[in-house]
KEKOLKE-378652 format. One record per residue (C-alpha): residue number from 1; residue in one letter; x, y negated, z. Coordinates in nm, 3 decimals, always signed. Each point is the difference from the previous one (the first is absolute). Example, Ala and Ser with C-alpha at 12.3 -4.5 7.8 and 13.67 -1.06 7.14 Angstrom:
# KEKOLKE-378652
MIGU, i, aa, east, north, up
MIGU, 1, A, +1.230, +0.450, +0.780
MIGU, 2, S, +0.137, -0.344, -0.066
This chain:
# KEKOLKE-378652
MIGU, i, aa, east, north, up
MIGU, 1, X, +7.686, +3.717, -0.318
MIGU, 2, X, -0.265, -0.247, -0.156
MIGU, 3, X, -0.099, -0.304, +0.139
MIGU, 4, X, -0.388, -0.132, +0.014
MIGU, 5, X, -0.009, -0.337, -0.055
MIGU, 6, X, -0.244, -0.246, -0.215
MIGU, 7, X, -0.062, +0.077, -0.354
MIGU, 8, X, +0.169, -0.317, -0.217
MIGU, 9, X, -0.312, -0.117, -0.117
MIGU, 10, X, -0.153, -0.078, +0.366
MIGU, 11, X, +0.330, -0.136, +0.141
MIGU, 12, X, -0.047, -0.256, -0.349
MIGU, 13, X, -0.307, -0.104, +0.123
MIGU, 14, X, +0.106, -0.047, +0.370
MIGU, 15, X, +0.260, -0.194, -0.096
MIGU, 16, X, -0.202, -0.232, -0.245
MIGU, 17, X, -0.258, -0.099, +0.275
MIGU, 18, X, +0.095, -0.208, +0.237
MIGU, 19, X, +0.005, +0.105, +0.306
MIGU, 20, X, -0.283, -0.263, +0.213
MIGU, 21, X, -0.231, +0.026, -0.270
MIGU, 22, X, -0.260, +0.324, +0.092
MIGU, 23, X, -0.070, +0.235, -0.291
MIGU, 24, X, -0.382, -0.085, -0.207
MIGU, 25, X, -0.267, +0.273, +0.010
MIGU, 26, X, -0.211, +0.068, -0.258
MIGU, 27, X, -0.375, -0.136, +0.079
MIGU, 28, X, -0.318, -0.042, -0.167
MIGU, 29, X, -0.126, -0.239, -0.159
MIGU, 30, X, -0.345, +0.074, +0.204
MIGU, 31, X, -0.125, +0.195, +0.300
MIGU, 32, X, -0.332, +0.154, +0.030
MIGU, 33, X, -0.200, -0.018, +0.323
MIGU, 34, X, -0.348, +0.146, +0.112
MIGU, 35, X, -0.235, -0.060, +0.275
MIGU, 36, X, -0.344, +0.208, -0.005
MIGU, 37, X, -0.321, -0.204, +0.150
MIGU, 38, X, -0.328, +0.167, +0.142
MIGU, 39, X, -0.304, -0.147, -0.188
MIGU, 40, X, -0.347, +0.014, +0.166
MIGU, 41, X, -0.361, -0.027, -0.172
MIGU, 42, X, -0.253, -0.088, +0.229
MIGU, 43, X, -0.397, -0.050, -0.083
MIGU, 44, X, -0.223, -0.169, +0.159
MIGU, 45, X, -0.398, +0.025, -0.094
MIGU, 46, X, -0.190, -0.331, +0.074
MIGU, 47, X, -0.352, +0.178, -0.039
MIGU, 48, X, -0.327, -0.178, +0.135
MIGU, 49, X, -0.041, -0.334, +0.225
MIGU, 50, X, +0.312, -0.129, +0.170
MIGU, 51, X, -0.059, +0.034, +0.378
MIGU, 52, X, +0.234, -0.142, +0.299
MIGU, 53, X, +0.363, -0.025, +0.005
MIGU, 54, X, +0.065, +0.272, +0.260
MIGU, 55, X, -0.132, +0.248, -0.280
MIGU, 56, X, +0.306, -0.089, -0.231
MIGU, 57, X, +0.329, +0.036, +0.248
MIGU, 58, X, +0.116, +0.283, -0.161
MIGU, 59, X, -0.027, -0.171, -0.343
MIGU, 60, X, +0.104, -0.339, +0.085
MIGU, 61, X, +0.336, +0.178, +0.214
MIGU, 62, X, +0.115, +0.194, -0.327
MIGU, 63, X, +0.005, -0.304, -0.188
MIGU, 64, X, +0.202, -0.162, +0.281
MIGU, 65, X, +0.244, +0.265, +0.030
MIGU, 66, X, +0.062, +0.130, -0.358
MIGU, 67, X, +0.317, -0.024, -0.198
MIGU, 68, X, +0.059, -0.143, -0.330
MIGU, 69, X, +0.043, +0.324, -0.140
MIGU, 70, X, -0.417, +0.083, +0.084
MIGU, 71, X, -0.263, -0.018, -0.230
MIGU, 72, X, -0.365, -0.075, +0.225
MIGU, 73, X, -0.291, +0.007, -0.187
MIGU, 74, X, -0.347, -0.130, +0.047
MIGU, 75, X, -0.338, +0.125, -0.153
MIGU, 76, X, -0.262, -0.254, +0.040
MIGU, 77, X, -0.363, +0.105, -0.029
MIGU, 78, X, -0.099, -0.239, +0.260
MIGU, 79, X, -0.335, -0.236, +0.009
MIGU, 80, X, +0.242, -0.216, +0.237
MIGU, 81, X, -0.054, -0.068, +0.347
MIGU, 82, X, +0.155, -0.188, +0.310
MIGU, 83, X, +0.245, -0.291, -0.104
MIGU, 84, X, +0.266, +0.042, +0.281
MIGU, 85, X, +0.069, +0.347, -0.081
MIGU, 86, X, +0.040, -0.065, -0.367
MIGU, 87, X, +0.209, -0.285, +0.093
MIGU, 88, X, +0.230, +0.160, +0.229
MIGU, 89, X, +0.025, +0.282, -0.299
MIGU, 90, X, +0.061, -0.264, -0.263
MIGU, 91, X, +0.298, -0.159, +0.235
MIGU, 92, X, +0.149, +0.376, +0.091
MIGU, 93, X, +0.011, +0.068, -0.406
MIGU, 94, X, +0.225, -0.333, -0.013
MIGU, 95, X, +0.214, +0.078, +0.221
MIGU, 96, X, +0.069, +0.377, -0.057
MIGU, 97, X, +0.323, +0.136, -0.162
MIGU, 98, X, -0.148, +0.204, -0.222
MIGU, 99, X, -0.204, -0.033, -0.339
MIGU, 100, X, -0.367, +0.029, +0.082
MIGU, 101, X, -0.205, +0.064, -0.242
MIGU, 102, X, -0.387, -0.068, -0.037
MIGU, 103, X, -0.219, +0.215, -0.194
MIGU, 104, X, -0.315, -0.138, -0.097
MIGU, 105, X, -0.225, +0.324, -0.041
MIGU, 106, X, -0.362, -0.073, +0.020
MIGU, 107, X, -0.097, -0.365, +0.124
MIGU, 108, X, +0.207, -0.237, +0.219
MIGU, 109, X, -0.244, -0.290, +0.132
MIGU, 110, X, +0.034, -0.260, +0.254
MIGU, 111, X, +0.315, +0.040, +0.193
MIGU, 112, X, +0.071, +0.339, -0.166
MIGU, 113, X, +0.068, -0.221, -0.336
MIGU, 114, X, +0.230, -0.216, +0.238
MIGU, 115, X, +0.232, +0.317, +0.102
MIGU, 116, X, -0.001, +0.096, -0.372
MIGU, 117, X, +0.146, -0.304, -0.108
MIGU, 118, X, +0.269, +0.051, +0.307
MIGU, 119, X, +0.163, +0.243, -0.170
MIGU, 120, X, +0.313, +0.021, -0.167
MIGU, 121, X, -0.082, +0.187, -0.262
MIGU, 122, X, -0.408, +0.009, -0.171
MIGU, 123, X, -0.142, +0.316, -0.103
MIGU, 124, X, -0.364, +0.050, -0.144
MIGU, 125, X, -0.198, +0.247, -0.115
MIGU, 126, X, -0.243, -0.004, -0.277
MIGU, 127, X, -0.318, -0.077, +0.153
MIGU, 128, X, +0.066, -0.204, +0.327
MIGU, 129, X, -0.151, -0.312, +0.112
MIGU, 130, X, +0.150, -0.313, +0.191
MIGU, 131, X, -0.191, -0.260, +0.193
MIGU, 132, X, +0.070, -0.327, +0.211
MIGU, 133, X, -0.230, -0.232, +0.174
MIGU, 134, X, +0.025, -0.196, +0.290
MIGU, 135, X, -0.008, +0.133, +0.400
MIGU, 136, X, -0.288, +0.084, +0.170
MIGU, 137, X, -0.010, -0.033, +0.412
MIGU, 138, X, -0.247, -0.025, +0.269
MIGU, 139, X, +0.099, -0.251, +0.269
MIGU, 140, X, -0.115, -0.029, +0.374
MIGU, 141, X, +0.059, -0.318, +0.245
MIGU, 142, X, -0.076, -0.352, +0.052
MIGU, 143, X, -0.149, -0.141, -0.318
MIGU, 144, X, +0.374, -0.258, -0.011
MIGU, 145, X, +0.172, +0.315, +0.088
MIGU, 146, X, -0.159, +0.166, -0.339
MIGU, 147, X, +0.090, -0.292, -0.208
MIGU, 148, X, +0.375, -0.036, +0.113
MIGU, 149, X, -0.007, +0.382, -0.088
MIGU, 150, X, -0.121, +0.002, -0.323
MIGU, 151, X, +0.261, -0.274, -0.082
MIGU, 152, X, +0.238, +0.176, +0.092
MIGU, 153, X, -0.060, +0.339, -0.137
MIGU, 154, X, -0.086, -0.175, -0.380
MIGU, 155, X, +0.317, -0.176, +0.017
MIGU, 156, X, +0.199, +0.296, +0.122
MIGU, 157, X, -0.219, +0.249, -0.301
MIGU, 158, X, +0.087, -0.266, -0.284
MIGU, 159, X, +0.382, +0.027, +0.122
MIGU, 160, X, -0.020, +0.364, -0.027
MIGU, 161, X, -0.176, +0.042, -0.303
MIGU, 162, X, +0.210, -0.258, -0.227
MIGU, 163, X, +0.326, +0.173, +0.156
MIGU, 164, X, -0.096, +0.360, -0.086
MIGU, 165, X, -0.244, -0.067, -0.314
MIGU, 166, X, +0.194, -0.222, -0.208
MIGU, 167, X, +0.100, -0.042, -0.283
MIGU, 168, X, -0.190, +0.334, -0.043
MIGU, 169, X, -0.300, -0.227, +0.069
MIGU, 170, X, +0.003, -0.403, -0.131
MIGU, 171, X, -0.038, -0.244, +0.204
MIGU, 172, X, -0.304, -0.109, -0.112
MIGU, 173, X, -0.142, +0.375, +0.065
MIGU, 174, X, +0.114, -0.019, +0.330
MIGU, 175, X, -0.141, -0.326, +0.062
MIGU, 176, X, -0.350, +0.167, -0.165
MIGU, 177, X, +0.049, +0.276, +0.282
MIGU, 178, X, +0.019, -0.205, +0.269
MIGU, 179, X, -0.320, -0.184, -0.059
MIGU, 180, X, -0.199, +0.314, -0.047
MIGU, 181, X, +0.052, +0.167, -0.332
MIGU, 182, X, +0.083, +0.373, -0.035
MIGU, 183, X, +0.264, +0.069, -0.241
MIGU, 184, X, -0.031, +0.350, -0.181
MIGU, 185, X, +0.222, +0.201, -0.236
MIGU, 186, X, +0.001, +0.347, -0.166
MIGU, 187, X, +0.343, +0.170, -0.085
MIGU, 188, X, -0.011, -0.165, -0.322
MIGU, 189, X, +0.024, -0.362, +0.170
MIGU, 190, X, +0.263, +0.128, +0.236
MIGU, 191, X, +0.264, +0.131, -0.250
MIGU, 192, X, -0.077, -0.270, -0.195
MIGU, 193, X, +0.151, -0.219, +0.234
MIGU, 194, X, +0.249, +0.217, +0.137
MIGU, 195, X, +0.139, -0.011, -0.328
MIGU, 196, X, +0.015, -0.427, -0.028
MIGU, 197, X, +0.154, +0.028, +0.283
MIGU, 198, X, +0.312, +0.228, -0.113
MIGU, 199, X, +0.020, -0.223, -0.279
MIGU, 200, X, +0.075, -0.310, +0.231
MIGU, 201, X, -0.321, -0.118, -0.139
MIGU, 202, X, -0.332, -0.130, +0.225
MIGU, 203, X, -0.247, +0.292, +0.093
MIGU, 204, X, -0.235, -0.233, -0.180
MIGU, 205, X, -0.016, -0.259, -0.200
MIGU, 206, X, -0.092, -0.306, +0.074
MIGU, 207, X, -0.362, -0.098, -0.181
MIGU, 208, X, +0.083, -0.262, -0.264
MIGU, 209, X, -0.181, -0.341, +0.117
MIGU, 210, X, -0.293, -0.046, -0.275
MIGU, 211, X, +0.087, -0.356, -0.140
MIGU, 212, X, -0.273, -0.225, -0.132
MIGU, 213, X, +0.022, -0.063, -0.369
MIGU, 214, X, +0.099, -0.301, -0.159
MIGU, 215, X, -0.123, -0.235, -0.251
């Protein structure tokens, strides 16, 4: 009759470990893991005058309730229009999770140029136009009533414009705007800028101050 017992070589080993000290697996230098994300693209076409807020809920909630994994675009072919609404678009674009991108793709003027520049990433075509100037409004009340206004609303349009404009804008073109001057730029001027910008450099630079000539 044969007895089963442990083969010599494992009854070695047994006997070489000690006995509170647990026996090592193997393991790997690395583990792989994987997670799978659902991406959206969403487009949104800014075409013709900019009209009342209420018109824009369904835009201004997808901005609001997007992921960072979305990609919203904009296409602007937009004379401008009414200053709240691009406002409240402006903020929404700020404050969304996800990258939303402008596409410049005929002209941009007024407060259409202002959402363009909102963006976080600039995209223009070969032929498009960009304009700023200053607000227009028509005001109704007590002729003090009309002046507090006007205060108000200039002070409130020059914080708005040097928040979203620069540096894509100077100073001293904003300050140009906001006494009157229109401000206008083909796709050439636009990418030129775009590009000082990526550099870390000023959108323009600054006009060298003539000196007068010495003797």
């Amino acid at each position: 009759m044969t007895a089963i017992g442990k083969s010599p070589n494992t009854a070695t080993v047994r006997a070489d470990a000690r006995d509170d000290e647990p026996e090592i697996e193997s393991l790997p230098l690395f583990k792989r893991y994987e997670s799978q994300a659902t991406a959206r693209q969403i487009s949104f076409y800014l075409s013709g005058e900019i009209g009342d807020p209420i018109h824009y809920t369904d835009l201004l909630y997808t901005l609001r309730s997007a992921s960072n994994t979305d990609l919203i675009l904009l296409h602007l072919n937009t004379p401008g229009g009414n200053f709240d609404t691009g406002l409240q678009i402006i903020n929404n674009i700020a404050a969304s999770d996800a990258r939303v991108l402008t596409v410049l793709e005929a002209r941009a003027y007024s407060m259409g140029a202002m959402i363009f520049l909102a963006g976080d990433e600039l995209i223009v075509h070969d032929t498009c136009q960009l304009m700023f100037h200053n607000y227009s409004s028509a005001l109704i009340g007590k002729g003090n009533e009309q002046k507090a206004q006007v205060g108000a609303v200039s002070k409130w349009f020059g914080k708005v414009m040097r928040h979203v404009c620069r540096p894509f804008l100077s100073d001293e073109e904003v300050d140009r705007i906001l006494r009157g001057e229109d401000i206008w730029m083909d796709t050439d001027d636009i990418r030129r800028r775009l590009a000082h910008l990526q550099k870390g450099e000023p959108a323009v630079k600054p006009k060298r101050k003539k000196t007068a000539p010495t003797a």
